[in-house]
C-alpha positions as CSV (number, residue, x, y, z in Angstrom):
1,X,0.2,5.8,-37.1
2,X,2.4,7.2,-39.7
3,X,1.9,6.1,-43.4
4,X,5.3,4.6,-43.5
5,X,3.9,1.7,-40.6
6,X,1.6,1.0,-42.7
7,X,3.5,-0.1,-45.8
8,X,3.3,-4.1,-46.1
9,X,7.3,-4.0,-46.1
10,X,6.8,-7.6,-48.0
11,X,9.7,-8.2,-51.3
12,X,7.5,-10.1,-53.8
13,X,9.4,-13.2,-53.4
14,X,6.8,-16.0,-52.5
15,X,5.4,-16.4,-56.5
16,X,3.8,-19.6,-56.0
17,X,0.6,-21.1,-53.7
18,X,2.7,-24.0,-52.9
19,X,5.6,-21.1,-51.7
20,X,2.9,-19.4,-49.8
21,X,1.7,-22.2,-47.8
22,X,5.3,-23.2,-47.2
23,X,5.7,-19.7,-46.4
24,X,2.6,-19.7,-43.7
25,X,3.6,-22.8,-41.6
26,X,6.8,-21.8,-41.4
27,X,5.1,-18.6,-39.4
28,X,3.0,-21.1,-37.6
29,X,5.7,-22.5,-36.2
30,X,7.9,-19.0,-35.5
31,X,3.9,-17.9,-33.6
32,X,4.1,-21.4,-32.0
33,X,7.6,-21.0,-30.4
34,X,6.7,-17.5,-29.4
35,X,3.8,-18.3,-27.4
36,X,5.6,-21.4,-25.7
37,X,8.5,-18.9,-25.0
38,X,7.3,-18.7,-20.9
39,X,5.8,-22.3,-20.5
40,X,9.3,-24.2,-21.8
41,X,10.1,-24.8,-18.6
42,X,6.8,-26.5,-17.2
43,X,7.6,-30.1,-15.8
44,X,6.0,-32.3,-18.2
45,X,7.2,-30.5,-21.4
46,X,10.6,-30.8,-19.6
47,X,10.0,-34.9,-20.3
48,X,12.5,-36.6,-23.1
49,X,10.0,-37.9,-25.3
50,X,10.1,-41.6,-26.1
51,X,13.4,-41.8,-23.8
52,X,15.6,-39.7,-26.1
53,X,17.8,-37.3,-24.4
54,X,17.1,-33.9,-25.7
55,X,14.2,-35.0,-27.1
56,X,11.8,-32.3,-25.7
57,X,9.0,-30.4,-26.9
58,X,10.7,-27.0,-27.0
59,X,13.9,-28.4,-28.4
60,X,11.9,-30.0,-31.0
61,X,10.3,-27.1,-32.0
62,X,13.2,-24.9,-32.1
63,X,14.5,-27.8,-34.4
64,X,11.7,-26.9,-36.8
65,X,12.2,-23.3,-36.6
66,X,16.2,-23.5,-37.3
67,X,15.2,-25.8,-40.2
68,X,13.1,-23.4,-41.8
69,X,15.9,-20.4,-41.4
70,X,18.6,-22.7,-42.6
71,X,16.5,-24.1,-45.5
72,X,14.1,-22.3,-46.7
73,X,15.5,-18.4,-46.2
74,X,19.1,-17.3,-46.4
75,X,19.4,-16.0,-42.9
76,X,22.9,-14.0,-43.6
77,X,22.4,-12.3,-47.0
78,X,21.2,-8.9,-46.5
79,X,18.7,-6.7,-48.6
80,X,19.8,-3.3,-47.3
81,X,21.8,-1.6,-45.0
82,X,20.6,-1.7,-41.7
83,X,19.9,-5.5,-41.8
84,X,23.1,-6.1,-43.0
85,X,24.8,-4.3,-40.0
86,X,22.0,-6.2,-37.9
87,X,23.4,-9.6,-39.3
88,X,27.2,-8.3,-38.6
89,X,26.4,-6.9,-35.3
90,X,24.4,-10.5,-34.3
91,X,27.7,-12.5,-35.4
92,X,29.4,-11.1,-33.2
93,X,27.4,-11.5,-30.9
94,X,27.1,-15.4,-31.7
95,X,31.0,-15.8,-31.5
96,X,31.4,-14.4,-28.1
97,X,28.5,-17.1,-27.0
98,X,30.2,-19.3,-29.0
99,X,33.2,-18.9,-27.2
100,X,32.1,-18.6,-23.7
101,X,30.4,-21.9,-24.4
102,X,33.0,-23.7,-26.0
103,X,35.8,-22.5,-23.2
104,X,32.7,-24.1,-20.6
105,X,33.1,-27.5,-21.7
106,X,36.1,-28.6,-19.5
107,X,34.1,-27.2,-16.7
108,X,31.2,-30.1,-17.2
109,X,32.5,-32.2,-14.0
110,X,33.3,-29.1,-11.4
111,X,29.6,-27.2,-12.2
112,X,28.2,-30.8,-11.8
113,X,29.7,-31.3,-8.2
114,X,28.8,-27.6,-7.6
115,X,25.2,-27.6,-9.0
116,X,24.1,-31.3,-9.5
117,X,20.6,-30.3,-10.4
118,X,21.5,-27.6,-13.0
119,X,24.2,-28.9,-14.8
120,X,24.9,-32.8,-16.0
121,X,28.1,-35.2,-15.3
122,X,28.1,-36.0,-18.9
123,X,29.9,-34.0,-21.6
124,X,27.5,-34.9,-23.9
125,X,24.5,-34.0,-22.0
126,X,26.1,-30.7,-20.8
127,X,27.0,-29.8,-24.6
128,X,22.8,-30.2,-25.2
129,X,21.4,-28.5,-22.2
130,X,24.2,-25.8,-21.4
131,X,25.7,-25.0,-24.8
132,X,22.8,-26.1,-27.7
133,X,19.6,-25.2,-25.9
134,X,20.4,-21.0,-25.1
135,X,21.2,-21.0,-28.8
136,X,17.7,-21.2,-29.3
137,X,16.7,-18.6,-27.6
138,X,18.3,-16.1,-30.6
139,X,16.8,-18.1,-33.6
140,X,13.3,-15.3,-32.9
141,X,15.4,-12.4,-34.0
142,X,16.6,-13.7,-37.8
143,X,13.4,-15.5,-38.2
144,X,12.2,-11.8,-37.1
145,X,14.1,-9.6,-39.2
146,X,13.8,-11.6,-42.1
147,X,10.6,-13.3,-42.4
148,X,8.5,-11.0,-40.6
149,X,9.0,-7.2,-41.8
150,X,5.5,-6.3,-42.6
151,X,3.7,-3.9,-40.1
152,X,1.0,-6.1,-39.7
153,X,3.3,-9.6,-39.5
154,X,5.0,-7.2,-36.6
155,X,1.4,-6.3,-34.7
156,X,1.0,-10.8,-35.1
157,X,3.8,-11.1,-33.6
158,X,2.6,-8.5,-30.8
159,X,-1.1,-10.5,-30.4
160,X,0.4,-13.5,-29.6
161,X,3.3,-12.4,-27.4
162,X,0.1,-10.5,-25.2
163,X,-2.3,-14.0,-25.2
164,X,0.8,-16.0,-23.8
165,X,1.2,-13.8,-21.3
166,X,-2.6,-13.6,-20.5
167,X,-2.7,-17.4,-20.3
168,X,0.8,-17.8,-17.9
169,X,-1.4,-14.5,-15.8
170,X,-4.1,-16.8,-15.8
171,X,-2.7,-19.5,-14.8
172,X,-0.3,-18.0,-12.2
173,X,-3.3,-16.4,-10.4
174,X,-5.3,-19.3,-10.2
175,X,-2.6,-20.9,-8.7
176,X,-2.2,-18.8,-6.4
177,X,-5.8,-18.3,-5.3
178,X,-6.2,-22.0,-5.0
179,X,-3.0,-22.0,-2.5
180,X,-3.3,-18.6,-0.6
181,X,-0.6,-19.3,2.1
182,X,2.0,-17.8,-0.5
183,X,1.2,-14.5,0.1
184,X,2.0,-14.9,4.0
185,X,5.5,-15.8,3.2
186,X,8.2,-13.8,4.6
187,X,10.0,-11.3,3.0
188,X,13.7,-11.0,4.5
189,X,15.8,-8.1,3.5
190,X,20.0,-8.6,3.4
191,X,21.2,-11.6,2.3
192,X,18.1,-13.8,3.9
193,X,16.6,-12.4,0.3
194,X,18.8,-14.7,-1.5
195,X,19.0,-17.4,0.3
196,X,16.7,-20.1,-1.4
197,X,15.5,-21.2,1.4
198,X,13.8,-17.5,2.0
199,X,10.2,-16.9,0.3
200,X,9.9,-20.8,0.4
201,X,6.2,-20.8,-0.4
202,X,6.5,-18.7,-3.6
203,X,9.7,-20.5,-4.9
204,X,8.2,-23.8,-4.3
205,X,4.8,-23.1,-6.3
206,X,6.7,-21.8,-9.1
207,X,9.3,-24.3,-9.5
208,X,6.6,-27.0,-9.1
209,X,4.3,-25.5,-11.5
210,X,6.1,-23.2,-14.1
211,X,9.8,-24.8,-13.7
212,X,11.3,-21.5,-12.7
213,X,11.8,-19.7,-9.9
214,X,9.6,-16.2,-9.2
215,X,12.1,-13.7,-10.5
216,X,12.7,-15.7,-13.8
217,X,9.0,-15.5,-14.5
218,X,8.8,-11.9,-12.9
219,X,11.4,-11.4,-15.9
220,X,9.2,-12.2,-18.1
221,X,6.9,-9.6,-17.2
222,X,9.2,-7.1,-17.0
223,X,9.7,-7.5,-20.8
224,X,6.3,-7.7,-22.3
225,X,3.9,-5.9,-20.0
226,X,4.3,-2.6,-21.9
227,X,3.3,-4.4,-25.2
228,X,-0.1,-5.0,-22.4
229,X,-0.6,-1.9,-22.2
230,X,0.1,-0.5,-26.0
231,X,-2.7,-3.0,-26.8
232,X,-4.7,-1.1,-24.1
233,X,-4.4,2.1,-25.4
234,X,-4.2,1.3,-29.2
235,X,-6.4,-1.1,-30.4
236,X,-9.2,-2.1,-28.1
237,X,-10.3,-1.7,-24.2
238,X,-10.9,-5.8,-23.8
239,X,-7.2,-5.8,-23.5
240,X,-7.3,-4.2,-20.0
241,X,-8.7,-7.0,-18.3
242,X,-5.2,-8.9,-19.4
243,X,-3.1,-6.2,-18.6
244,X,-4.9,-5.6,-15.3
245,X,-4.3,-9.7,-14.5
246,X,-1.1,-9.5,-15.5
247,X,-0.3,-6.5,-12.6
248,X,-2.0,-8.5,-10.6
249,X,0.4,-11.5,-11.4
250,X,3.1,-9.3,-10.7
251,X,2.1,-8.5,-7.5
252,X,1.3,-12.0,-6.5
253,X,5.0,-12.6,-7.5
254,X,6.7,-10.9,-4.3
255,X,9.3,-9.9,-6.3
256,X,10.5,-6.3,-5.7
257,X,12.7,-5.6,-8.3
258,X,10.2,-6.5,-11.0
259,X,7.1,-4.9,-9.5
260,X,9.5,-1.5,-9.6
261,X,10.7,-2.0,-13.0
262,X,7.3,-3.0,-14.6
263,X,5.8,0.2,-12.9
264,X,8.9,2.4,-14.5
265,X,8.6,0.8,-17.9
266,X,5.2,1.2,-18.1
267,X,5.6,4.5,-16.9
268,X,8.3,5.6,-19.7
269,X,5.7,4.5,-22.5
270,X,2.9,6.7,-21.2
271,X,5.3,9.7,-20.8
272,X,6.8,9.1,-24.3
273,X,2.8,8.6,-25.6
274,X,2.1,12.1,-23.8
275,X,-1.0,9.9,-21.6
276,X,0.1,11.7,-18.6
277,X,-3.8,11.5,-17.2
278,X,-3.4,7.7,-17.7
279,X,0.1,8.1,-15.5
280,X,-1.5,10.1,-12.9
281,X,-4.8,7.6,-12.6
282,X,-2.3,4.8,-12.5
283,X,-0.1,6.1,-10.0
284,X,-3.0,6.8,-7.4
285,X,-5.0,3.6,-8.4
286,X,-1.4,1.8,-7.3
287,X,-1.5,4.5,-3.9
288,X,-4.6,3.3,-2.8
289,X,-3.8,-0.4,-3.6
290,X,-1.0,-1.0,-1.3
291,X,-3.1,0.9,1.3
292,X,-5.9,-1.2,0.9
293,X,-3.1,-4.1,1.0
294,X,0.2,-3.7,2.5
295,X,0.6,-7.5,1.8
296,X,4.8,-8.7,1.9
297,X,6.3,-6.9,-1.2
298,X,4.8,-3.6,-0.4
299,X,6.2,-3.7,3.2
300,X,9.7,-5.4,1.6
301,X,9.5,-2.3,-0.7
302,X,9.0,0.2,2.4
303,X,11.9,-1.2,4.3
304,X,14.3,-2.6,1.5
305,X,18.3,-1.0,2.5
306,X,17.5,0.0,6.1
307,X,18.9,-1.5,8.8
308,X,18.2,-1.0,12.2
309,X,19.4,2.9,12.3
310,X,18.6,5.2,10.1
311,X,21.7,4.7,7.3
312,X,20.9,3.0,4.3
313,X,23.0,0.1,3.0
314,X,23.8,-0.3,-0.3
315,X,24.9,-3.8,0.8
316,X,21.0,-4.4,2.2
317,X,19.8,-2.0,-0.7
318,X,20.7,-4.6,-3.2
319,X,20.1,-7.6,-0.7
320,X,23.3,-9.0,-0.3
321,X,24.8,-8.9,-3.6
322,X,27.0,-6.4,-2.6
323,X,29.1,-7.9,0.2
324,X,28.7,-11.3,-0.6
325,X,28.5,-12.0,-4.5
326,X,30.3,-8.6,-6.4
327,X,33.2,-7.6,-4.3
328,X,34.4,-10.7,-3.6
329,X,34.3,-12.2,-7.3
330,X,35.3,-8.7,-8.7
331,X,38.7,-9.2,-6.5
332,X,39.5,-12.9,-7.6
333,X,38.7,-11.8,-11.0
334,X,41.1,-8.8,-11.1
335,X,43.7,-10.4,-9.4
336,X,43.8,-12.9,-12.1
337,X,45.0,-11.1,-15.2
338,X,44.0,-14.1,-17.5
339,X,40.5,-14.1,-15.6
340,X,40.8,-10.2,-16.2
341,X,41.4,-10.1,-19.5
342,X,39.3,-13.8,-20.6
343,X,36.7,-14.4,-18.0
344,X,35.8,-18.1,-16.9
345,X,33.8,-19.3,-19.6
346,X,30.0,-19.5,-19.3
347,X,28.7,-19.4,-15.8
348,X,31.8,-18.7,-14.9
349,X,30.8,-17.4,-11.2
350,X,30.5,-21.1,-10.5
351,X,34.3,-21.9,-10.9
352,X,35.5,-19.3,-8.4
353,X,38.2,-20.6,-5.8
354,X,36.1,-19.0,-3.3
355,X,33.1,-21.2,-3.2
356,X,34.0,-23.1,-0.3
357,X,35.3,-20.6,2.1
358,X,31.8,-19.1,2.7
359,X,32.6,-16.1,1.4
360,X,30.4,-16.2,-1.4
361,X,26.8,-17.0,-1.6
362,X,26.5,-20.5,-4.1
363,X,24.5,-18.6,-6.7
364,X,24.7,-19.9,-10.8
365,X,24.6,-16.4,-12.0
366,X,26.6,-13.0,-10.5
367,X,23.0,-11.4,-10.2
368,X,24.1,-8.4,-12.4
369,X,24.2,-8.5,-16.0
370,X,27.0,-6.7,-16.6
371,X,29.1,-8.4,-13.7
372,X,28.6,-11.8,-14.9
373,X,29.3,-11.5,-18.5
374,X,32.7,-9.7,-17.7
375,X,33.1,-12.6,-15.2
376,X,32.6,-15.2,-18.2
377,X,34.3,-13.3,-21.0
378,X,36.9,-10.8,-19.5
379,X,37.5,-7.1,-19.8
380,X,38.0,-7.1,-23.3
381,X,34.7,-8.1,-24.6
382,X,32.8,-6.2,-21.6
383,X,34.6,-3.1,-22.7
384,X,33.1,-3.7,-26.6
385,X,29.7,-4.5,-24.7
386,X,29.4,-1.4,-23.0
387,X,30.5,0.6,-25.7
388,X,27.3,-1.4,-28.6
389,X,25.0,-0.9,-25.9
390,X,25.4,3.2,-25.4
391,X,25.7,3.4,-29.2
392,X,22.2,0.8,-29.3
393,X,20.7,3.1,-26.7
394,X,21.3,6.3,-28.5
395,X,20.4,4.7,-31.9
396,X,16.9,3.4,-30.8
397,X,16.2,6.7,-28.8
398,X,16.9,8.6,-32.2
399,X,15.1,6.3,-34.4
400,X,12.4,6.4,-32.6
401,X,12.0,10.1,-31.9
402,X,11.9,9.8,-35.9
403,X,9.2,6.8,-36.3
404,X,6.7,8.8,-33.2
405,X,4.8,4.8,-33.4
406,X,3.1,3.7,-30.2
407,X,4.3,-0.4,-31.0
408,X,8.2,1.4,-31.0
409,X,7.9,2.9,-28.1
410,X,6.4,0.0,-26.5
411,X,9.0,-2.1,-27.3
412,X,11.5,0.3,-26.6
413,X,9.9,0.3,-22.6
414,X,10.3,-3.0,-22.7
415,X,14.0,-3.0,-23.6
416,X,14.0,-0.4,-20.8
417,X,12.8,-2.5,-18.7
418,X,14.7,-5.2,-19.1
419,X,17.8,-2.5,-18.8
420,X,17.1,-2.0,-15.4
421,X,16.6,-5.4,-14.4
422,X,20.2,-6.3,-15.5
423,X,21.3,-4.4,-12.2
424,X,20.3,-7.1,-10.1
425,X,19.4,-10.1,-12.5
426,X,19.5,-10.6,-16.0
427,X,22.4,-11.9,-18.2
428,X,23.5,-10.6,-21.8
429,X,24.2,-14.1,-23.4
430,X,20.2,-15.9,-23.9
431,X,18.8,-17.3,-20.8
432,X,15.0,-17.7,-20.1
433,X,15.3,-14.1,-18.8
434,X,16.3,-12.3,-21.7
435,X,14.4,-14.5,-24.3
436,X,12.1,-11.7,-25.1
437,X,14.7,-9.3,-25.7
438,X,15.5,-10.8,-29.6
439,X,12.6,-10.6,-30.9
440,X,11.8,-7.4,-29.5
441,X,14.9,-5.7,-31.2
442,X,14.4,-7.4,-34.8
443,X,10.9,-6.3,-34.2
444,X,12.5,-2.2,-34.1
445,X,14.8,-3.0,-36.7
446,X,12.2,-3.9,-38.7
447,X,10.0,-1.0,-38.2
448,X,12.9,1.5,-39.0
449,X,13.4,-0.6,-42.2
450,X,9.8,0.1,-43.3
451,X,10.6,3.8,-43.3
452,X,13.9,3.4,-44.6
453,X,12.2,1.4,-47.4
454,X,9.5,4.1,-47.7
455,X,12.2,6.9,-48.0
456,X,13.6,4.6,-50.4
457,X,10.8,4.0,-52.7
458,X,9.6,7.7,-52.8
């Protein structure tokens, strides 16, 4: 690790004890909302406490976090350059939620009738759960990039990211070996695959017990398993009985996509870390795993996009999203030049005129990132978004040649990850999927600005 990682990155601004303890449970509280970031969604923290609507644990919490960046911290003044186009780069972003939301509101009634159990009658309940609650989600990266810049605050940050993950592997797996019949579930291919009515077993146990379905929480490790394995290889060899539960999690899942894209993103870090020994033991360790146990994903994985001959489908290759989600929406939506141009407004897929011809499979997101934010904000702003994201990608790829730290790079497979997921899931503005994704890029940001403040200082 490079000198420059190891500077404590800290302004001298907290003078007092009584600042410094103000200072600490603010942190609590930022640690606290980390590690509930994957259990938010599990039934009884779902409750409205004492009968308040809203009034849930996780909103409560994230109430206590926005406090503390409103109130004690000036979350848009900047301290050097690259935080300050962080900031201006993060407004942006914020409007075009803000917008998306707001142009969502007069949708309340028709994504009711459409979706009765995700979406609520009332404006007022729709404003909380639909339009506050995903704001949430972004308060990680300012309380990130400005609270937390030391190396040390980052690797905290890190810790407790890995032990909620061990406890949701934990807990998923137990689950799972006290109700075995999941894994005998069926794994259709076409559009069976998104049918909720296919992989009942799995869906079921997840819902009941987590709150989300499997490729949510398969999401979820998709975008922290690398930071499993940099703990591995880094720091100490105890942490390879949690990132061996958490594989085995993600097996027990039966979800394809993220057992491929937690297998390329761990992949990337060892290749970027030179372990290619570590690559090559992992690859045949996984060989002789799904020969030892061709259990439903692995034979789902064999046969995924082959139909009865020997062509390969690109409609069965992406399981029905093709043929029965994308083309259709992508011809309403360019035949409409003020869809076109605007979008729908958040969850926009859900307004299309073509819900009730059975052309189009009744699904709340588009199933590809990119898809369903053109579909909610237009061409315009989709254009912008591709255009931030190859500059991003470039950007980090550079910056990180320059750093050459393992916690980077790990967080950079994990932004990889994610990447690949958006092809078939994912969203750009917050959801549960992407949750991890904001504190994971103020997390970079803020190792660059160590060296940048290094540079500065020598």
């Amino acid at each position: 690790m490079s000198a420059s990682l190891s500077h404590s990155g800290r302004a001298p601004y907290l003078a007092s004890p009584h600042l410094v303890a103000h200072a600490r449970t603010g942190t609590f509280f930022f640690l606290l909302f980390i590690f509930m970031l994957p259990f938010q969604a599990v039934p009884f923290l779902t409750d409205n406490l004492f009968g308040i609507q809203g009034f849930k644990a996780f909103n409560l919490l994230s109430a206590i976090l926005l406090a503390y960046l409103v109130f004690d911290t000036a979350p848009l003044h900047a301290t050097d350059k690259i935080e300050r186009t962080s900031i201006r780069i993060f407004l942006l972003y914020f409007v075009t939620l803000a917008i998306a939301l707001v142009r969502s509101i007069p949708n309340a009634p028709l994504l009711h009738s459409r979706f009765p159990d995700g979406f609520s009658a009332s404006y007022f309940d729709f404003v909380l759960s639909a339009c506050i609650v995903p704001t949430f989600y972004v308060l990680p990266f300012l309380f990130t990039l400005k609270r937390m810049r030391s190396f040390q605050e980052l690797e905290r940050i890190t810790t407790v990211i890995c032990v909620s993950i061990l406890s949701l592997s934990i807990a998923f797996v137990a689950l799972v070996l006290m109700n075995p019949s999941v894994l005998l579930s069926g794994h259709p291919t076409g559009m069976a695959a998104l049918d909720p009515g296919s992989r009942d077993d799995m869906a079921e146990l997840c819902e009941t017990y987590f709150g989300n379905h499997y490729n949510l929480i398969g999401t979820v490790y998709i975008c922290t398993v690398p930071l499993l394995l940099y703990r591995a290889l880094t720091r100490s060899a105890l942490w390879i009985a949690p990132l061996c539960l958490a594989l085995l999690a993600v097996l027990f899942l039966e979800s394809r996509s993220a057992l491929l894209t937690v297998a390329a993103s761990c992949s990337l870090f060892l290749i970027l870390r030179r372990r290619f020994v570590i690559l090559v033991l992992g690859a045949a360790a996984a060989g002789i795993s799904s020969l030892l146990w061709i259990g439903p994903t692995i034979q789902a994985l064999l046969s995924i996009g082959f139909g009865s001959g020997s062509d390969v489908s690109a409609d069965a290759l992406f399981t029905g999203r093709v043929g029965y989600i994308w083309v259709p929406l992508l011809t309403e939506w360019t035949s409409d030049t003020s869809l076109f141009l605007f979008g729908a407004g958040r969850h926009g897929i859900v307004t299309s005129q073509l819900w009730d011809t059975g052309t189009l499979i009744h699904a709340i997101d588009a199933h590809n990132a990119i898809i369903n934010f053109f579909l909610d904000s237009g061409m315009i702003l989709t254009g912008a978004l591709l255009i931030l994201l190859l500059v991003g990608t470039v950007t980090a790829w550079r910056v990180g040649r320059r750093l050459n730290s393992d916690l980077y790079w790990a967080l950079f497979a994990c932004l990889f990850g994610l990447g690949i997921s958006m092809a078939t899931e994912g969203n750009i503005l917050p959801t549960f999927e992407n949750m991890y994704a904001f504190p994971i890029i103020a997390m970079m940001i803020n190792l660059a600005r160590l060296r940048y403040l290094d540079a500065y200082t020598s």
